[in-house]
Backbone as CSV, one residue per row, in Angstrom:
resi,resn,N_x,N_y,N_z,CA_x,CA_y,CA_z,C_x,C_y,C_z
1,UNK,52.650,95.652,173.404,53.246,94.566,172.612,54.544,94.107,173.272
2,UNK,54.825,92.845,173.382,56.072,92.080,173.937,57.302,92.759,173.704
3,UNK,58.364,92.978,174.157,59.499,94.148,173.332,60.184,93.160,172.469
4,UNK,59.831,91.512,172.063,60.923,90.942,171.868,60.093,91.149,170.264
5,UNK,58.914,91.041,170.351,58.129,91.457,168.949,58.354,92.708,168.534
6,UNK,58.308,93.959,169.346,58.530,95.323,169.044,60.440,94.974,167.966
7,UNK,61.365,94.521,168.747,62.685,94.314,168.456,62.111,93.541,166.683
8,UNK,61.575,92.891,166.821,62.084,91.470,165.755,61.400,92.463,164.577
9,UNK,59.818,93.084,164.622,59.539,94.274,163.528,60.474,95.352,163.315
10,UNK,60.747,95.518,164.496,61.997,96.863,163.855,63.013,96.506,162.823
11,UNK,63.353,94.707,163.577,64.796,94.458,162.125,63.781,94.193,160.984
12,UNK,62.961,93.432,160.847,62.472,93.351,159.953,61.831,94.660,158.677
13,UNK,61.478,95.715,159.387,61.039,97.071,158.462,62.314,97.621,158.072
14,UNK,63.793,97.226,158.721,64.599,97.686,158.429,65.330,96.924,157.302
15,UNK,64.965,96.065,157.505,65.785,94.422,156.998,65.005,94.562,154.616
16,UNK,63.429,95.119,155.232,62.871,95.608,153.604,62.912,96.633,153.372
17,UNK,63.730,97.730,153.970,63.570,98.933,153.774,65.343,99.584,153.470
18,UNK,66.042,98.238,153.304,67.459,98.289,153.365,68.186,99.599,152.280
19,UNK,69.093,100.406,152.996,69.688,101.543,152.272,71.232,100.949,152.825
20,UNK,71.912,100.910,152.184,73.116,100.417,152.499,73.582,99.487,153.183
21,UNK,74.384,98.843,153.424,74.918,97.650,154.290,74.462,97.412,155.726
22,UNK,74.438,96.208,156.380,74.123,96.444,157.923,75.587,95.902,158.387
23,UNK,75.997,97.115,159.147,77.560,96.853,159.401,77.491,96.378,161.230
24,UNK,78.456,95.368,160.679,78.825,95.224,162.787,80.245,94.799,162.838
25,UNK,80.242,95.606,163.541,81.777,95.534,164.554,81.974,94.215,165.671
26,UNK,82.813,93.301,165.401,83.363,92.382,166.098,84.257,92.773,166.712
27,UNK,84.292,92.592,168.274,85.549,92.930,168.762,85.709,92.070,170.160
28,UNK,86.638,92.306,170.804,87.154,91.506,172.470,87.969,92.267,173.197
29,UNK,87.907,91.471,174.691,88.680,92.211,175.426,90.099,91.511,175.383
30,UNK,90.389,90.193,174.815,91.400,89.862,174.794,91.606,89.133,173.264
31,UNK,92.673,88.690,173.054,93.014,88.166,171.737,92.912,86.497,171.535
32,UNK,92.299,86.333,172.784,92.056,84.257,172.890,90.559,84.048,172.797
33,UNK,89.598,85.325,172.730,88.388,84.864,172.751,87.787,84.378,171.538
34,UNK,88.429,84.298,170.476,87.835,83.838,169.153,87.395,84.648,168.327
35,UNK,87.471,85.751,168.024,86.849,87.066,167.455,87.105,87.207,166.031
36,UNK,88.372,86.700,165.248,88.478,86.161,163.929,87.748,85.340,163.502
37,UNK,87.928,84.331,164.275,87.360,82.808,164.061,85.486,82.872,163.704
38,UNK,85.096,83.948,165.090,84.082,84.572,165.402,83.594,85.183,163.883
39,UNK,84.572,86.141,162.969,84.164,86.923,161.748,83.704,85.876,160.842
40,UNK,84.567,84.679,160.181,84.777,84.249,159.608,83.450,83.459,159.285
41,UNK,83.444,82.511,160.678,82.148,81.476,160.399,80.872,82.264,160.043
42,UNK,80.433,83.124,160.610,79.661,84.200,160.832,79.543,84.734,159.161
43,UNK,80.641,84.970,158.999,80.126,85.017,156.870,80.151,84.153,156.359
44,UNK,80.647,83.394,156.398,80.448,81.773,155.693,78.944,81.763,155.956
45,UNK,78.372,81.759,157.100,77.124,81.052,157.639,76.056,82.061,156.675
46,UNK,76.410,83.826,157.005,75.359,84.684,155.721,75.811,84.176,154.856
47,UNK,76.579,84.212,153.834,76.819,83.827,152.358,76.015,82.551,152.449
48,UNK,75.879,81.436,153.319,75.381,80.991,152.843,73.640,80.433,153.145
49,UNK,73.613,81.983,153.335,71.775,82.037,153.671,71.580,82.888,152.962
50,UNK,72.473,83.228,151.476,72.295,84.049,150.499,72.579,85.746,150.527
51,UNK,73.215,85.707,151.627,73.238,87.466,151.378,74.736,87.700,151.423
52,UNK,74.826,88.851,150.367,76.042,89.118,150.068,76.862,90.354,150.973
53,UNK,78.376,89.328,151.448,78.963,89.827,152.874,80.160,90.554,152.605
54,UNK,80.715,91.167,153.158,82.206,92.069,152.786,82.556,91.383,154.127
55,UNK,83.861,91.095,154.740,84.251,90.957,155.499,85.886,92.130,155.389
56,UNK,85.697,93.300,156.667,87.030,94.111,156.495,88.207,93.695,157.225
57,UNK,88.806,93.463,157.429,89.918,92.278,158.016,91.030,93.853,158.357
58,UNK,90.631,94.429,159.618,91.604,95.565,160.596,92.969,94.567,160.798
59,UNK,92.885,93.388,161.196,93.668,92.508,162.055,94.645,91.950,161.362
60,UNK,95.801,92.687,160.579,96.319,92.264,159.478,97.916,91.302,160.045
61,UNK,98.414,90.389,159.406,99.231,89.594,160.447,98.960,88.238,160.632
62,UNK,99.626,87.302,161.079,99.105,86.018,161.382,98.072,85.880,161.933
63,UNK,97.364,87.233,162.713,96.078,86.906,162.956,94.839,87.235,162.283
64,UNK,95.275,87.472,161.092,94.072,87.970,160.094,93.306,86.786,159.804
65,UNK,91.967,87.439,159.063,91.032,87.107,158.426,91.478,85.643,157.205
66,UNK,92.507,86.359,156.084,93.482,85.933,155.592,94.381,84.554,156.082
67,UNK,95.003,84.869,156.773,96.138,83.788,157.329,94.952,82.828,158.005
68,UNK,93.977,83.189,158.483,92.776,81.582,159.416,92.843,81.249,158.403
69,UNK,92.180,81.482,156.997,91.581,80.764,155.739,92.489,80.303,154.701
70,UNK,93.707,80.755,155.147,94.962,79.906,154.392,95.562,80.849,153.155
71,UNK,95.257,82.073,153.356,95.625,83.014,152.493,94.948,83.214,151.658
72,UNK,93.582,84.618,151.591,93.074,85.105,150.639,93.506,85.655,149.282
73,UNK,93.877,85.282,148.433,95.150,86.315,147.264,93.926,87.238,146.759
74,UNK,95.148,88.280,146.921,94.837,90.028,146.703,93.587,90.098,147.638
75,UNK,93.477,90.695,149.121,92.284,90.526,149.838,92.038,92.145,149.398
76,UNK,91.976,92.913,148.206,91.830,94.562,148.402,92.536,95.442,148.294
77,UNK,92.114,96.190,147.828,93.078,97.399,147.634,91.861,98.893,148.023
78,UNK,92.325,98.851,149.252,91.958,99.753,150.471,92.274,100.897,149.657
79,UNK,92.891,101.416,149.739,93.685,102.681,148.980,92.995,103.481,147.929
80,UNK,93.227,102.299,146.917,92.468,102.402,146.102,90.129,103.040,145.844
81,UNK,89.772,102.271,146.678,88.632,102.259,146.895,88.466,103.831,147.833
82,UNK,89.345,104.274,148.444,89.172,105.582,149.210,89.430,106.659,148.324
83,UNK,90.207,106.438,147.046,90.342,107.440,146.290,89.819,107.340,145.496
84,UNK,88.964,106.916,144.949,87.861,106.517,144.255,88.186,105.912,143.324
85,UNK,89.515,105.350,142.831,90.038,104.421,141.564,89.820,103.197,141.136
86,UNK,88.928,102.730,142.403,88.554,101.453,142.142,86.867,101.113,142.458
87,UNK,86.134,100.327,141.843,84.186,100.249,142.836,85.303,99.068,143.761
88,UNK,84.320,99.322,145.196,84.467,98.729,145.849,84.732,96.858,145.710
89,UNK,83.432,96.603,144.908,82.661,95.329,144.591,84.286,94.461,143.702
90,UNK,85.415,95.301,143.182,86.521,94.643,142.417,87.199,95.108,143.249
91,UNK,87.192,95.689,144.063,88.785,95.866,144.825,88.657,94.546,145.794
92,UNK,87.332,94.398,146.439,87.537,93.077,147.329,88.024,91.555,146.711
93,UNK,88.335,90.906,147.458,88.742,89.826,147.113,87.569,88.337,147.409
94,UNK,87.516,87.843,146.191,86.245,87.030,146.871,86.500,85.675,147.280
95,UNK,86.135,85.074,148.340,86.693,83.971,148.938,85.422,82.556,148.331
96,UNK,86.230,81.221,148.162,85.510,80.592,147.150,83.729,80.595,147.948
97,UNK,84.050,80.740,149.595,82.755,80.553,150.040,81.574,81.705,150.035
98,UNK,81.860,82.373,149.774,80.863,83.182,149.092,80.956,84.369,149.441
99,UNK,82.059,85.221,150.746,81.722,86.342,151.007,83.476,87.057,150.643
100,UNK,83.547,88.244,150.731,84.669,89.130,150.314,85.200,89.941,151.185
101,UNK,86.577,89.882,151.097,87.288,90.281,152.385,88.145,91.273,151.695
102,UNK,88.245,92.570,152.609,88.838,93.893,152.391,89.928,93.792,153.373
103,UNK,91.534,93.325,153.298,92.148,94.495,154.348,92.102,95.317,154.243
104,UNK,92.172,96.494,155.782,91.761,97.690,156.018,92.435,97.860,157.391
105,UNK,93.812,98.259,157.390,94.810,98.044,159.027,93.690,99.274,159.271
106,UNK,93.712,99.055,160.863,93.210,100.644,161.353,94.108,101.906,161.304
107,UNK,94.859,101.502,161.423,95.845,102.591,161.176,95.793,103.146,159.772
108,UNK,95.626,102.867,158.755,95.443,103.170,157.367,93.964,103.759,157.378
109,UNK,92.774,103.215,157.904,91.403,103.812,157.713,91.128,105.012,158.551
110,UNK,91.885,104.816,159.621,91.973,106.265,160.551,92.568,107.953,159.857
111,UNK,93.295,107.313,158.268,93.873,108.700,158.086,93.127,108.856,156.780
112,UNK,91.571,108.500,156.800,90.476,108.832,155.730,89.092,109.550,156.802
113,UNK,88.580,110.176,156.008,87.228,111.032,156.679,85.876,110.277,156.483
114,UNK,85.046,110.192,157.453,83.956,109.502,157.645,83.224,109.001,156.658
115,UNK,83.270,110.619,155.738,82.668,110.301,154.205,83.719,109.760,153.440
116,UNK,84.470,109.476,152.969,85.616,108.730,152.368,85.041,107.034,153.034
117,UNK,84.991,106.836,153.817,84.873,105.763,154.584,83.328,105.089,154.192
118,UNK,82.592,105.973,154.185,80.828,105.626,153.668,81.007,104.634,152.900
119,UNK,81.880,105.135,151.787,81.557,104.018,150.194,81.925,102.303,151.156
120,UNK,82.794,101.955,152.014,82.892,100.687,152.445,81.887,100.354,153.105
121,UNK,81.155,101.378,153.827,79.546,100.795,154.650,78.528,100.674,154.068
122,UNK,78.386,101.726,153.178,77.330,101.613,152.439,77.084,100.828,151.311
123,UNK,78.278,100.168,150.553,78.330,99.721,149.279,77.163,98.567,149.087
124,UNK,77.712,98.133,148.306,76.511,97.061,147.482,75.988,95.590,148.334
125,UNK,77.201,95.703,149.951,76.803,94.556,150.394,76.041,94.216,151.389
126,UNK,74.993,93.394,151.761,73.967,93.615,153.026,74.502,93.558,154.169
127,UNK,75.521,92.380,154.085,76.506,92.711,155.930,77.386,93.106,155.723
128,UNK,77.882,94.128,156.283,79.524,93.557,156.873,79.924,93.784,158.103
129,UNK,80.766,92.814,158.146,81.447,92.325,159.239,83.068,92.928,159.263
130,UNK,83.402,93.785,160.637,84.666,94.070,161.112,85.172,93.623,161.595
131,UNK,86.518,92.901,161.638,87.233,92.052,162.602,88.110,92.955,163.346
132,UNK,87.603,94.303,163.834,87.724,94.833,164.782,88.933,95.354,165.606
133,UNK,90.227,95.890,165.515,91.056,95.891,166.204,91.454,97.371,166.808
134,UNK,91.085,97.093,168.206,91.372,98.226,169.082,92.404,98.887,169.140
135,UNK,92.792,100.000,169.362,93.926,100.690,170.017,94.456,100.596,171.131
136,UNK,95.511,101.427,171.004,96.324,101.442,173.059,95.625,101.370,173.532
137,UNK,94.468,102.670,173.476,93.578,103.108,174.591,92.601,102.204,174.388
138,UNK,91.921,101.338,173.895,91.181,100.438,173.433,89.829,101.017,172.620
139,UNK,90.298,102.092,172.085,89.168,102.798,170.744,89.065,101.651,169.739
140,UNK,87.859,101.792,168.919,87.768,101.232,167.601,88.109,102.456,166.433
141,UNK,88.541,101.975,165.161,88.912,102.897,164.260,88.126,103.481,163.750
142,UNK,88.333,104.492,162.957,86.884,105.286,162.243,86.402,104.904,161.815
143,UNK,86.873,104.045,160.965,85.749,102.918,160.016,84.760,102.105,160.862
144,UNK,85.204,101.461,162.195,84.367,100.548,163.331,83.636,101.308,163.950
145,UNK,84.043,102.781,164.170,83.023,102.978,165.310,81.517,103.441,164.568
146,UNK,81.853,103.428,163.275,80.505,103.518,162.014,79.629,102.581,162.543
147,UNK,79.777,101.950,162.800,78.994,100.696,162.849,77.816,100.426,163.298
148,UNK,76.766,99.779,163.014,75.338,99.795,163.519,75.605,98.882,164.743
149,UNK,75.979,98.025,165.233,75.895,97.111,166.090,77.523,96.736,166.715
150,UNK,78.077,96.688,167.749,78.819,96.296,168.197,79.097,94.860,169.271
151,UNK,79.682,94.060,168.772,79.741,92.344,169.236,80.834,92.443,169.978
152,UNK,80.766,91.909,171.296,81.925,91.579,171.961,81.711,89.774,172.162
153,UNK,82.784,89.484,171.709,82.932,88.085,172.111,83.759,87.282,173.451
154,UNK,83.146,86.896,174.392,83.878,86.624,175.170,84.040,85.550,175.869
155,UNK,84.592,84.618,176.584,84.207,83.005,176.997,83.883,83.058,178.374
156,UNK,84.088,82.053,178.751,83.476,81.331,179.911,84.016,81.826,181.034
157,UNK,85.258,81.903,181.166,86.113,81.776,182.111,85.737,83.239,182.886
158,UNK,86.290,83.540,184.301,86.490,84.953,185.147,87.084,85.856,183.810
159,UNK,88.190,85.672,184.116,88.857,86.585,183.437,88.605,86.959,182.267
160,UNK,87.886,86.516,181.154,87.850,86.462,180.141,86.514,87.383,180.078
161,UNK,85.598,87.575,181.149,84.590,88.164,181.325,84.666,90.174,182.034
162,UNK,85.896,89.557,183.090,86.964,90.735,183.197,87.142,91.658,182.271
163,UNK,87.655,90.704,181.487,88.407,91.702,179.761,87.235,92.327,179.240
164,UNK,85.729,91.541,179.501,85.011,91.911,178.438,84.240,93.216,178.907
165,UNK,84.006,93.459,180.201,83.731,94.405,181.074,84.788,95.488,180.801
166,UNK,85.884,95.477,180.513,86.943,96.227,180.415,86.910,96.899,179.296
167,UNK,86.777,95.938,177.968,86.566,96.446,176.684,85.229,97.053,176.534
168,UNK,84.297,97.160,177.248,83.231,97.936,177.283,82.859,98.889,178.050
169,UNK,83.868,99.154,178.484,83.961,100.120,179.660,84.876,101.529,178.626
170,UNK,85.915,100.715,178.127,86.792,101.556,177.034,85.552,102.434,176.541
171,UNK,85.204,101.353,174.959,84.894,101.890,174.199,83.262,102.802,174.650
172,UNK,82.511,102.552,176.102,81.416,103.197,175.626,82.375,104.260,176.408
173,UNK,83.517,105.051,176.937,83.887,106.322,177.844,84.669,107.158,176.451
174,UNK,85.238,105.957,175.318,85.574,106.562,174.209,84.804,107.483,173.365
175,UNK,83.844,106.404,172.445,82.502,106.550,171.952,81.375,106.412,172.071
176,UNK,81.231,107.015,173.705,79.998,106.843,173.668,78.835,105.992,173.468
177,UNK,79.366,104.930,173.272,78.572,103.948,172.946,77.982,103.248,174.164
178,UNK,76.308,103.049,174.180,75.750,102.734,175.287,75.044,101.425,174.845
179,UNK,75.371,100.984,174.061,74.585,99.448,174.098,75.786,98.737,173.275
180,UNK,75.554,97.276,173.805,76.476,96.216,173.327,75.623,94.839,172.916
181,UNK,76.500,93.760,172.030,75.658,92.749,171.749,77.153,91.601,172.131
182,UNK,77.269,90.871,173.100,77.645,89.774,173.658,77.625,88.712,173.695
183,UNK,78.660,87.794,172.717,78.350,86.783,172.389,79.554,85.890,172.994
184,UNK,79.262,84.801,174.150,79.909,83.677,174.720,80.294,82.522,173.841
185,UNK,81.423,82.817,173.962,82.098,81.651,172.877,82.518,79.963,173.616
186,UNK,82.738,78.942,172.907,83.245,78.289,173.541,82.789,77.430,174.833
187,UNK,81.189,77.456,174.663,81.021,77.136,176.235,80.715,75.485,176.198
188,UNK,80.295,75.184,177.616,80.414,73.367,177.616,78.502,73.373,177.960
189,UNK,78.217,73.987,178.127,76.096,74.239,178.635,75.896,75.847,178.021
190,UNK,74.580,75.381,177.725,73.763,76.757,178.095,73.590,77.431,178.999
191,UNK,73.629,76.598,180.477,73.618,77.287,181.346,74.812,77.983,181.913
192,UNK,75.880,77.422,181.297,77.136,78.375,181.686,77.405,79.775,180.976
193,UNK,76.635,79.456,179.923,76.545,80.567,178.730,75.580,81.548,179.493
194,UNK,74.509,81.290,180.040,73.323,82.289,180.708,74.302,83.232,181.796
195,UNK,74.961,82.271,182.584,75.671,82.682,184.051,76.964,83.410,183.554
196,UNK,77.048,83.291,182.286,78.151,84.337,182.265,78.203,85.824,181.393
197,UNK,76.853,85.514,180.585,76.243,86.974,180.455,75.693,87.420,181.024
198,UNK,74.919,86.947,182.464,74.418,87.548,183.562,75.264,88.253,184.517
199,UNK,76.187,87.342,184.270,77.822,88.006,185.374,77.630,89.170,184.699
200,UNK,77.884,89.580,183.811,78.653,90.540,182.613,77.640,91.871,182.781
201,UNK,76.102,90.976,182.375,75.351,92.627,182.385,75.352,92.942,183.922
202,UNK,75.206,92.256,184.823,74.976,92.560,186.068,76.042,94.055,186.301
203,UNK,77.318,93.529,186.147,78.336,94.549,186.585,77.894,95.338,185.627
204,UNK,77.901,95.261,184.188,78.188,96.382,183.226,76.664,97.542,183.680
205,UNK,75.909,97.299,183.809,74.393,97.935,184.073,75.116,98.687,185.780
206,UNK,75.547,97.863,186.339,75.507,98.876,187.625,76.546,100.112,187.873
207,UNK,77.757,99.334,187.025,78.719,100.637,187.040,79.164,101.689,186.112
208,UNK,78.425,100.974,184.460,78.634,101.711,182.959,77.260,102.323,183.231
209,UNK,76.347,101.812,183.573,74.855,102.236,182.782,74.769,102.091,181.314
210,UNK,75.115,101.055,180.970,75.115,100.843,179.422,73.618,99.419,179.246
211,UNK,73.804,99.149,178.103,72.341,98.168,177.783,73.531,97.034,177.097
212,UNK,73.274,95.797,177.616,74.234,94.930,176.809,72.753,93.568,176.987
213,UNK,73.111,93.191,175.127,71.998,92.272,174.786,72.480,90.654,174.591
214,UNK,71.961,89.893,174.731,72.493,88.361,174.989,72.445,88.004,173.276
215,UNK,73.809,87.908,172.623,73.637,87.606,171.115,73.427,86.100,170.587
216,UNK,73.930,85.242,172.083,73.872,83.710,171.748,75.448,83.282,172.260
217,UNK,75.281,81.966,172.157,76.737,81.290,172.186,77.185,80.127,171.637
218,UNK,78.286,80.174,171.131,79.185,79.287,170.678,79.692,78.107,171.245
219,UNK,79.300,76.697,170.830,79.512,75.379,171.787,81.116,75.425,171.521
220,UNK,81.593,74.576,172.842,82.740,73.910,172.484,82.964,73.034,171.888
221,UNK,83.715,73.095,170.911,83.740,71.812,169.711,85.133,71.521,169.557
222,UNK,85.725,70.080,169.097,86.799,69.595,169.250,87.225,70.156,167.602
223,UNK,86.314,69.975,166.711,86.241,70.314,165.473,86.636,72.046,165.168
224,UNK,86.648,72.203,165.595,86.661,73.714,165.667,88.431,73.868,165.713
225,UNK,89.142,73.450,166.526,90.658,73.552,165.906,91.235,72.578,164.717
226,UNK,90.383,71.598,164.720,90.759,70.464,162.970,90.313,71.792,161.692
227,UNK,89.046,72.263,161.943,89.075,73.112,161.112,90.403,74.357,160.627
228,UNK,90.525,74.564,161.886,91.652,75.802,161.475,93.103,75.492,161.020
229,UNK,93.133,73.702,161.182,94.579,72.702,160.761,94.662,73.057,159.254
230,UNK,93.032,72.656,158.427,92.540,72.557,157.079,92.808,74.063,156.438
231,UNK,92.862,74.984,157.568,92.601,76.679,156.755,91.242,76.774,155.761
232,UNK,90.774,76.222,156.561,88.958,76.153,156.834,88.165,76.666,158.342
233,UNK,86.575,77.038,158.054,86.153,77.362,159.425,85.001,76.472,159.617
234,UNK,84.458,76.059,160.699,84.132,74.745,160.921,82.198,74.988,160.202
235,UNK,81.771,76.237,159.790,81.088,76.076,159.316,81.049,75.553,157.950
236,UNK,82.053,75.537,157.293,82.208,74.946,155.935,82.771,73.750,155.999
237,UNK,83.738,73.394,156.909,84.370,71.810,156.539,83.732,71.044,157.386
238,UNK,82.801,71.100,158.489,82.149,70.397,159.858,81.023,71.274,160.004
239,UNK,79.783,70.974,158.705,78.413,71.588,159.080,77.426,71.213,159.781
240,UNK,77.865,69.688,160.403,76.743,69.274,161.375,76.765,69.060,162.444
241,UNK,78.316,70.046,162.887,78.696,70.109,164.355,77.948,71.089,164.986
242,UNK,77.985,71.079,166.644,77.494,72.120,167.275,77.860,73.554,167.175
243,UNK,79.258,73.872,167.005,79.505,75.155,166.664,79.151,75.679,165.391
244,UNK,78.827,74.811,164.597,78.642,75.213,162.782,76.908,75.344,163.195
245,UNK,76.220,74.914,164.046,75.258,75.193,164.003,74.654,76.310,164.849
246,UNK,75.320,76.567,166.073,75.171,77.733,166.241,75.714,79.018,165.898
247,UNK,76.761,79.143,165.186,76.992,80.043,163.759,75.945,80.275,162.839
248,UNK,75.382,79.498,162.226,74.403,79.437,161.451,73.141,80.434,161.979
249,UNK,72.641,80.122,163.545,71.622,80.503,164.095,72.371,82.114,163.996
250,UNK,73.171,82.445,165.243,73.915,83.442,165.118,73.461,84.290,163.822
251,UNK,73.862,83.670,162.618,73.728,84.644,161.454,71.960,84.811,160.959
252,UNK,71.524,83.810,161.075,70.009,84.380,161.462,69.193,84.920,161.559
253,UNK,69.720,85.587,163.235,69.197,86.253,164.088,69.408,87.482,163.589
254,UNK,70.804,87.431,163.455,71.477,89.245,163.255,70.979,89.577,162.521
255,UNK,70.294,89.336,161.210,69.352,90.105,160.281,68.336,90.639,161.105
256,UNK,67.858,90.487,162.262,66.479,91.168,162.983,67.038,91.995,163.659
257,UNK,68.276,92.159,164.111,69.031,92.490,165.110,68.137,94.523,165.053
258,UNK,67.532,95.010,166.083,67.218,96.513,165.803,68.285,97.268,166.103
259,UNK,69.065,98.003,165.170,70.226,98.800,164.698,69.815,100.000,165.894
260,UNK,71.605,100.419,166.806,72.146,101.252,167.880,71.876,102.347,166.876
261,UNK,71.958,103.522,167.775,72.130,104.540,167.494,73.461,105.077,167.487
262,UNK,74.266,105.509,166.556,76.014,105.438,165.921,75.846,106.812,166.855
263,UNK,76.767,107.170,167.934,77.398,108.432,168.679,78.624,108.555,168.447
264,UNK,78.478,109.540,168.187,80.433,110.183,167.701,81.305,110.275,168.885
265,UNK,82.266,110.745,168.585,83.151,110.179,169.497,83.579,111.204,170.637
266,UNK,83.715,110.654,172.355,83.771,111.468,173.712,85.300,112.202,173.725
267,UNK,85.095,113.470,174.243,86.885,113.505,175.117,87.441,112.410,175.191
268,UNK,88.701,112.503,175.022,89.035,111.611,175.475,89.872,111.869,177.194
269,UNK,89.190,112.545,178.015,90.042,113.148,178.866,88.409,113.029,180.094
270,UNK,87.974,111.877,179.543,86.390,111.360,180.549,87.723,110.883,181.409
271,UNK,86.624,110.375,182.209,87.136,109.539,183.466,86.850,108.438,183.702
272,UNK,86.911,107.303,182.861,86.573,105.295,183.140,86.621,105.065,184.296
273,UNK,85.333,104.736,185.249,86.093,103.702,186.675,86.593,102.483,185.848
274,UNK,87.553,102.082,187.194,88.333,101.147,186.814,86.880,99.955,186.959
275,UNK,87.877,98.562,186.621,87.250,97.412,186.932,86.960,96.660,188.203
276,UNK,85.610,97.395,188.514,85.271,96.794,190.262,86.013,95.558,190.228
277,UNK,86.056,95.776,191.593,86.682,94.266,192.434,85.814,93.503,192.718
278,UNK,85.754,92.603,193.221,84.863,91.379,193.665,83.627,91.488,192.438
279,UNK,84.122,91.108,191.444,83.110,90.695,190.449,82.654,89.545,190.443
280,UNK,81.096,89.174,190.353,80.735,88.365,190.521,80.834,87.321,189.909
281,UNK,81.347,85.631,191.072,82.388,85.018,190.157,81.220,84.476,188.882
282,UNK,81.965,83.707,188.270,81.605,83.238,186.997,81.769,81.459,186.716
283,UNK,80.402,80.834,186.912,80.780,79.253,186.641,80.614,78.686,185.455
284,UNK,81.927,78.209,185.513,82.236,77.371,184.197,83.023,76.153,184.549
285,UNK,82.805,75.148,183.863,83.443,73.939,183.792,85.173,73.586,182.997
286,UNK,85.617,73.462,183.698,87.384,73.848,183.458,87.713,74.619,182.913
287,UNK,88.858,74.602,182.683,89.661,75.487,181.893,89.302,75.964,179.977
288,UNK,89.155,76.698,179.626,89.372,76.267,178.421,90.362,76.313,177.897
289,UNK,90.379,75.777,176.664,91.349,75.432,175.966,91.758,76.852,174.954
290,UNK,93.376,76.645,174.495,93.399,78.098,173.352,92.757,77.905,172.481
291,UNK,93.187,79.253,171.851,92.117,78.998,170.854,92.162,80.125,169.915
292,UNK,92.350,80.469,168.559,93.240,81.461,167.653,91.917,82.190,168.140
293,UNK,92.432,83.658,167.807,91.720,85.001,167.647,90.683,84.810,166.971
């Protein structure tokens, strides 16, 4: 059987056979690749293909979850929900578009135990989504490295592909983690989008030995910073743009997505090669533009 059919039954027996949340970790190698922006549309787009989303917002600060959408009031009471004083389902905060956002600094979820941590993965909601924020060493927190699926978002550009090789180099010498899901943000073609996850697995396969899967990509849209003027995300205020529509697909897909196998966490006293040199360059059409977290 085709593996892309073997893949699409697996999400699917998993998808009716659902025991707790399907959690994924959003994350980057740098802080310009869109990886908020990335959380946000991404639940807007489930909520509104009906399934009910938690969004945990690590990234607390002007670059939160929160501050893109113009200020969630009361996004959670983290605390609370770990000591069992609160159900999860009222401590979150629900945003008018349909999904619910938990802050959760990593630093605060790191000083709770795996099982303490369950009730946020497992609870009552079918996704959730981590907005992901690494450490020094570029670990994910205890709560992230739970996670069934891990997203790196990354753009067009060399460098930006650099970072993303980098951040996956971290986290699989951290945790062990041997497969990734890679999603190109921002691009001007498809075909720049192909050539730069090909850059990506090429190196990552020859020097990680890891499995990294093509999740899709994100057009460049002019709409896409008017949205974030509004403290809106362009899937809700600009739904018949190109980026609102490949968000949409994006969220989709990830329901089939066949769920990693969660590995606990390495020495931390492995040995990362660094980031080969002469990486193979990467074509893209100018510069891009900034662009919030």
């Amino acid at each position: 059987m085709d593996k892309v059919m073997v893949d699409q039954a697996e999400g699917l027996r998993r998808l009716l056979s659902k025991s707790g949340s399907r959690v994924v970790a959003v994350t980057g190698g740098s802080s310009h690749v869109g990886r908020t922006s990335t959380v946000v549309n991404l639940a807007a787009a489930l909520a509104g293909q009906g399934k009910d989303v938690l969004v945990v917002d690590e990234c607390l600060g002007a670059n939160s979850v929160s501050a893109m959408l113009g200020g969630v009031r009361g996004t959670g009471n983290f605390s609370a929900v770990m000591k069992g004083e609160m159900p999860l389902d009222e401590a979150a905060a629900r945003h008018p578009l349909g999904f619910s956002v938990l802050a959760a600094s990593r630093h605060h979820s790191d000083t709770y135990s795996a099982e303490q941590l369950g009730v946020v993965l497992s609870g009552p909601a079918d996704i959730v989504l981590i907005d992901a924020q690494l450490d020094r060493r570029g670990a994910l927190s205890a709560l992230a490295v739970q996670a069934h699926d891990v997203l790196i978002v990354t753009r067009v550009a060399a460098q930006a592909i650099t970072e993303a090789y980098a951040c996956m180099k971290r986290l699989h010498y951290e945790h062990a983690i041997a497969q990734f899901r890679v999603l190109v943000n921002h691009v001007s073609s498809v075909a720049d989008a192909h050539t730069a996850f090909e850059n990506l697995a090429q190196v990552a396969g020859r020097y990680l030995t890891v499995q990294i899967t093509d999740a899709g990509f994100v057009a460049s849209d002019p709409l896409m910073e008017r949205s974030f003027e509004l403290s809106r995300c362009v899937v809700d205020a600009f739904p018949s743009t190109p980026a609102a529509r490949d968000y949409r697909h994006l969220a989709a897909e990830m329901l089939y997505w066949p769920m990693r196998a969660v590995a606990g966490s390495r020495a931390h006293n492995d040995v990362a090669p660094a980031v080969p040199a002469g990486m193979p360059p990467t074509r893209h059409a100018g510069k891009p533009s900034a662009h919030p977290a």
